[in-house]
C-alpha positions in Angstrom: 0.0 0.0 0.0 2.7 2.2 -0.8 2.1 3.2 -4.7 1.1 6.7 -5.6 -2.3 6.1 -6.9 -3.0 4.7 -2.9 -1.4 7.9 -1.8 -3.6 10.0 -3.5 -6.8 8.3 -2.4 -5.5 8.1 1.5 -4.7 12.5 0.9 -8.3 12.7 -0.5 -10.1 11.2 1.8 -8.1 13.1 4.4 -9.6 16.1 3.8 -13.0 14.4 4.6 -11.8 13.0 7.8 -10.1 16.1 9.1 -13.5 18.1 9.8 -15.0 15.1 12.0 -14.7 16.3 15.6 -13.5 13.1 16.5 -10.2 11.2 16.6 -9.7 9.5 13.1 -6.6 6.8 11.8 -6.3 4.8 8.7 -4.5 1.8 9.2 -3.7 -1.5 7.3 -3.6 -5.1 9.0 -0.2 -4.7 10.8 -1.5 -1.8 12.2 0.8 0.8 10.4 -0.7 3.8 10.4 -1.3 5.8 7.2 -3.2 8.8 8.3 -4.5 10.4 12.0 -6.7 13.5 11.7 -5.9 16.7 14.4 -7.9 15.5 16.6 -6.1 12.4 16.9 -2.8 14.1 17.2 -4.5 15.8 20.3 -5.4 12.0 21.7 -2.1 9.9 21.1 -0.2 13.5 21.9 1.9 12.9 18.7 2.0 15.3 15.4 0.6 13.7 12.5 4.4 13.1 10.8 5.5 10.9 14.1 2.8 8.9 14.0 2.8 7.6 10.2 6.0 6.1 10.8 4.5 4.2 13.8 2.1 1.2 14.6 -1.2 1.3 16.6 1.1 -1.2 18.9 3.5 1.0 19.8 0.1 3.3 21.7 -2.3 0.3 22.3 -2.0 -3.0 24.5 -1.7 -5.5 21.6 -4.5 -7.5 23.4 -6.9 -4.8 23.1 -10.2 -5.3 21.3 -9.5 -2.5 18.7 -7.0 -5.3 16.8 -9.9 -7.3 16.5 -12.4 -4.9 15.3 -9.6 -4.1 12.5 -9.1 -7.5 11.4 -12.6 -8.0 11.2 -13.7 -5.2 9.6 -10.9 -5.6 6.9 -11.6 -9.4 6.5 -15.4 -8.5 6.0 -15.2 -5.2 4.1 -18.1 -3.9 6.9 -18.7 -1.7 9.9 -18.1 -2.5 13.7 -18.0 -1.1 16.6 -17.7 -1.7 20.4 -18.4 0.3 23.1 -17.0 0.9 26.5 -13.3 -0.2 25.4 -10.2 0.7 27.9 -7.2 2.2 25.7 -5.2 3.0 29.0 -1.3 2.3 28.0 2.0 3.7 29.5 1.5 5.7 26.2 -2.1 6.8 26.1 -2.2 7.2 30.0 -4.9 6.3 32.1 -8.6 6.1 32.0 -9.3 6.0 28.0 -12.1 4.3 28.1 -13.4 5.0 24.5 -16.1 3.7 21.8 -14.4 2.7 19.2 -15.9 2.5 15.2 -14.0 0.8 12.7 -15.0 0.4 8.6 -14.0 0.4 5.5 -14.5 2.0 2.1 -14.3 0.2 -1.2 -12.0 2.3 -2.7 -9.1 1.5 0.0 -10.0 -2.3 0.9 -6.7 -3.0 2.4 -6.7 0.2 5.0 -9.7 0.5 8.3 -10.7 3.6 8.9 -11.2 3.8 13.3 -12.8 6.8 14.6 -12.6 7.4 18.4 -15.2 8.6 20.7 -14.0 9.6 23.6 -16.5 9.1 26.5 -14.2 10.3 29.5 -15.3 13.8 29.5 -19.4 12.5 29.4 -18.1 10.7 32.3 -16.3 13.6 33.9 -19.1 16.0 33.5 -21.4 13.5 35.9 -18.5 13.4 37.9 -18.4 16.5 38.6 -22.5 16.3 39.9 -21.3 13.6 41.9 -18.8 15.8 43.5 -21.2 18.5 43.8 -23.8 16.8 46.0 -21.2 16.0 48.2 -20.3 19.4 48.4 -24.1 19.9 49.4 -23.7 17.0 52.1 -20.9 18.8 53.1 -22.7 22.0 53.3 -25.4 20.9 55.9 -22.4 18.9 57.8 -21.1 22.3 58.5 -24.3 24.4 59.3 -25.0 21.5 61.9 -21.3 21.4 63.0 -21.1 25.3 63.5 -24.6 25.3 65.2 -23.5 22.0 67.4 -20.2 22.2 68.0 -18.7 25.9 68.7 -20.5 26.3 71.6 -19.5 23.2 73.8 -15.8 23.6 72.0 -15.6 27.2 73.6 -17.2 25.5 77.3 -14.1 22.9 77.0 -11.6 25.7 75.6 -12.6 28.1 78.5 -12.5 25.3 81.3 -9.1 24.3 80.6 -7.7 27.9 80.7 -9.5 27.9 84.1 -7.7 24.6 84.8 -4.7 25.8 83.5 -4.2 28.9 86.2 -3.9 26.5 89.1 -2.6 23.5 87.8 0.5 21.7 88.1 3.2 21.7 85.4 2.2 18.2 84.4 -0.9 19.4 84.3 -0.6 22.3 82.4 0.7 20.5 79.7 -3.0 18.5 79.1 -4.7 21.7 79.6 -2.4 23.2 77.0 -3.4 19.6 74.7 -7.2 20.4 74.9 -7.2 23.8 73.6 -5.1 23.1 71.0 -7.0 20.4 69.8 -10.0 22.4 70.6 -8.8 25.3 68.0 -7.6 22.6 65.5 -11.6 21.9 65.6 -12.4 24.7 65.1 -10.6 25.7 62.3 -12.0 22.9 60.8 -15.5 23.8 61.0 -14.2 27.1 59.8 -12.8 25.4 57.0 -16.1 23.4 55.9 -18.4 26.2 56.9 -17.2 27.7 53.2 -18.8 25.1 51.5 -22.6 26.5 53.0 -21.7 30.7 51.8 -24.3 30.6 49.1 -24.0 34.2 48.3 -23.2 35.3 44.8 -20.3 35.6 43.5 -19.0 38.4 42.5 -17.3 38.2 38.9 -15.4 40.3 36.1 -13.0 39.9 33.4 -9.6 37.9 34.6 -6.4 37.6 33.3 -5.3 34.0 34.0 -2.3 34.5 33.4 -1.9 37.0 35.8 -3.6 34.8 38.6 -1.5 32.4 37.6 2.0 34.9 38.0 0.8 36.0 41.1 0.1 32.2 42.3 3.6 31.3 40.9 5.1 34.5 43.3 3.3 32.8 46.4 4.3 29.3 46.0 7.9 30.4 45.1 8.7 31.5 48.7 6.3 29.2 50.3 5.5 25.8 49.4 7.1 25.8 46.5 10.2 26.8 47.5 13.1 25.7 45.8 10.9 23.7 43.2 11.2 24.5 39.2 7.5 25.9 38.3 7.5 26.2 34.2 5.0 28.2 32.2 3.4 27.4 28.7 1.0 30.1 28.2 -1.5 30.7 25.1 -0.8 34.6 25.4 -3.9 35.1 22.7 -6.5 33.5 25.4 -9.5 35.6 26.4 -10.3 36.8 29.5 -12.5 34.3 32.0 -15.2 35.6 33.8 -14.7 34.7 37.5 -13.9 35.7 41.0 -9.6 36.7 40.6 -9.3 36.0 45.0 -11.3 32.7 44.1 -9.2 31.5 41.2 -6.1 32.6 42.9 -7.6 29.8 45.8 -8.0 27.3 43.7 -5.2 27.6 42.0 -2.7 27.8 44.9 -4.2 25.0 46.1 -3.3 23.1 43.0 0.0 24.4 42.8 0.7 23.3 47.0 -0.6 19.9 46.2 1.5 19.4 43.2 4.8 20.4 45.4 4.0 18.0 48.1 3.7 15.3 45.4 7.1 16.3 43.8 9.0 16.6 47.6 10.5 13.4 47.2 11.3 13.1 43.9 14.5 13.9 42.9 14.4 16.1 40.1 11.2 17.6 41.0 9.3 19.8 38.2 5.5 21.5 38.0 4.3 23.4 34.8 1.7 25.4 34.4 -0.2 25.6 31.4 -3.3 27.6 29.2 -4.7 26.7 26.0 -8.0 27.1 23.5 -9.5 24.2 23.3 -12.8 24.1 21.2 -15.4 21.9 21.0 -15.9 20.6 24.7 -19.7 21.9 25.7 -21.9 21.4 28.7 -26.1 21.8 28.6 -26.6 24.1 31.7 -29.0 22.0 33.5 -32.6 23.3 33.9 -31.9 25.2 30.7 -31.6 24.3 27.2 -28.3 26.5 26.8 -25.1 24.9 25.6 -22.4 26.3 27.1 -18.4 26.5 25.9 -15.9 25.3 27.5 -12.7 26.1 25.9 -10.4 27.6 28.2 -8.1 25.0 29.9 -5.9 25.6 32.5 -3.4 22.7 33.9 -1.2 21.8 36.7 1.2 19.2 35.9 4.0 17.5 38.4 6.3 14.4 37.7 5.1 12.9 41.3 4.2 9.5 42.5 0.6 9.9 40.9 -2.7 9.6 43.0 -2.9 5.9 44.3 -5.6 4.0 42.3 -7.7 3.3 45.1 -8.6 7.3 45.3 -8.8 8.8 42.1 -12.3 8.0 41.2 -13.1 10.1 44.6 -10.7 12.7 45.0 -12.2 15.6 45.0 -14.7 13.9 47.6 -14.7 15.3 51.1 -12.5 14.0 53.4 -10.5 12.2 50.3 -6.9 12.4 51.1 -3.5 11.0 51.2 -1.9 13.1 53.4 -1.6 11.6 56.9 -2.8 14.6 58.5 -5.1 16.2 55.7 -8.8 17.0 56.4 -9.7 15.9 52.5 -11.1 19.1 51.7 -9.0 20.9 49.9 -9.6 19.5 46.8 -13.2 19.1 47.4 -13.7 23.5 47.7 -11.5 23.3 44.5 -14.2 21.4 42.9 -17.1 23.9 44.5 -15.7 26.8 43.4 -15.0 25.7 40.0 -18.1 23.9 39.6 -19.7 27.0 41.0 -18.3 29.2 37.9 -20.0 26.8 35.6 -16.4 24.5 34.8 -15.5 21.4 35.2 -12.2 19.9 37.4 -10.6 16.9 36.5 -7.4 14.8 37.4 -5.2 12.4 35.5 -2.7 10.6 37.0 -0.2 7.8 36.6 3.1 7.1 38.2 5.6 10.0 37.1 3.1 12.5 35.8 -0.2 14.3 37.6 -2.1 16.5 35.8 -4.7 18.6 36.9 -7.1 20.1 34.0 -9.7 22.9 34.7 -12.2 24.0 32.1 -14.0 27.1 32.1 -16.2 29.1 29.8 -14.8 32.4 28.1 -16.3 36.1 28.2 -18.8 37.1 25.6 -18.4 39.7 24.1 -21.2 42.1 25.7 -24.2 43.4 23.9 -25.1 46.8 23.2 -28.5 47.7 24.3 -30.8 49.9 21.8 -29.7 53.7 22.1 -26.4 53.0 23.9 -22.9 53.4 22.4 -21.8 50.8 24.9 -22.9 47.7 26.8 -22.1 47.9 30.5 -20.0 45.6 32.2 -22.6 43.8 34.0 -24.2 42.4 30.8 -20.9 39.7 30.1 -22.3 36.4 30.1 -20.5 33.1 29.4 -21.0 32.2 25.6 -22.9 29.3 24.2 -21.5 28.5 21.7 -18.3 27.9 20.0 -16.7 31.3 20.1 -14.3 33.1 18.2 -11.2 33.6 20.0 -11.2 37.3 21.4 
């Protein structure tokens, strides 16, 4: 399948494969692969020239099912397809759990054409509902906790002060144990009591990229100290419309996570990244609205990885692998992304942890009937697939 007349055919119907919105190959029996579409660039994480000199086996567990939907389909000059099917590889990374769709055309009947449907966002997006009625569980924890519990904590607080005055240095020092472990609790309420402020939020046009610097600036003489933080911007991106104090939360939160993963490794590195990415929407629910989200913003580190065990749940309350972690760090990163209409999620695997947030853009505000200009407060996310701005 390497004569000119071939060529040709494989170029022509590349230009009909390039506008599906889904990851497309041509390959032959051996699994060589003759063509990959942008979007499949984007899902093996190779350019389109590296990967025509490869095999599917050098990405995909030669067991997989995808070998045998190629054989078939070539051996029958017809269409299958299987759903459900786990690509995860050293290569690939985890959780690719795809539908796969494999045919042929009569004009190339040595060469299957596999398109790729990826269902891990789907999967992500309910997720992220999942993470968000725990946020609510968590919610009425706290209002029960601050109602129940700060009033006895103070008694037992105030009692061992009393205590304290007039007892012995041995004592003192379990007096001195119970209102420390009296504040810890309290700071822990504190801490979950965040998840129950329903107010608004109060939004405008942000720079990412300068949340991000100003994140970078904090870590640097804190808990990053002394660890390599790398940028690759998108310096084109649009402004997000969000809370800058609540982004700069999230993201330090991220970024102190990522360092303690890295602390024991011994050439410890953390990029941060932006990018455009077009074509992932979300259906608001109780609306009919589709809304964007194309802004991604990462956190990667060359850590241990999140243990198996936990990554379906972490950004679950109380979810942690920190010995003395309360588990909700990750869980108010969730809320207040979910809360600005994005989505969170984590991939991980031994040697490299990255943390993807997507959020809507800023539309371009409307000018109202007799007005030269549209105020600030009309911005509203987009619901479509925008132009970049």
């Amino acid at each position: 399948m390497t004569n000119s007349s071939t060529d040709r055919r494989v170029t022509d119907a590349a230009r009909i494969l390039g506008g599906l919105p889904h990851p497309v190959i041509v390959c032959d029996g051996d699994g060589l692969l003759h063509y990959a579409n942008s979007d499949a660039e984007l899902f093996f994480s190779a350019s389109q020239s590296y990967l025509m000199r490869r095999r599917l086996q050098d990405f995909v567990p030669a067991d997989s099912p995808l070998f045998s939907l190629i054989r078939m389909a070539l051996d029958g000059q017809a269409r299958f397809s299987e759903y459900r099917v786990d690509l995860s590889s050293p290569r690939l990374g985890q959780e690719r759990v795809v539908d796969l769709y494999v045919s042929t055309v009569p004009e190339l009947p040595d060469l299957a054409i596999v398109m790729i449907q990826m269902r891990s966002i789907a999967e992500k997006m309910d997720r992220q509902l999942t993470h968000r009625s725990a946020a609510r569980t968590v919610t009425g924890l706290a209002a029960m906790l601050a109602h129940e519990i700060r009033n006895p904590i103070s008694g037992i607080k105030g009692a061992a002060q009393l205590l304290a005055s007039s007892a012995s240095d041995e004592d003192r020092v379990l007096t001195r144990i119970i209102q420390e472990e009296s504040d810890r609790i309290v700071k822990l309420v504190d801490r979950m009591e965040v998840f129950s402020d329903q107010r608004p939020i109060e939004r405008s046009a942000v720079n990412i990229h300068s949340v991000l610097e100003y994140v970078k600036t904090i870590a640097a003489s804190g808990v990053a100290r002394g660890i390599p933080v790398h940028e690759q911007y998108d310096p084109s991106l649009p402004p997000v419309f969000a809370n800058r104090d609540q982004l700069v939360q999230v993201f330090l939160n991220l970024v102190k996570n990522a360092s303690e993963a890295v602390s024991r490794v011994e050439d410890p590195q953390i990029t941060l990244t932006t990018a455009f990415r077009p074509g992932v929407r979300l259906t608001i629910p109780g609306t009919s609205d589709r809304v964007s989200l194309p802004m991604e913003f990462t956190v990667e580190d060359n850590g241990p990885g999140v243990p198996d065990d936990i990554r379906q749940n972490i950004f679950d309350p109380f979810v942690t692998t920190k010995p003395s972690g309360s588990g909700l760090g990750l869980a108010l990163v969730a809320k207040i992304i979910g809360d600005h209409g994005g989505v969170i999620e984590c991939d991980s695997q031994p040697g490299h942890t990255i943390f993807r947030v997507l959020m809507p853009t800023l539309k371009k505000p409307r000018k109202e009937p007799g007005s030269a200009r549209a105020t600030g407060s009309q911005h509203a996310f987009a619901g479509s697939d925008e132009e970049r701005e």
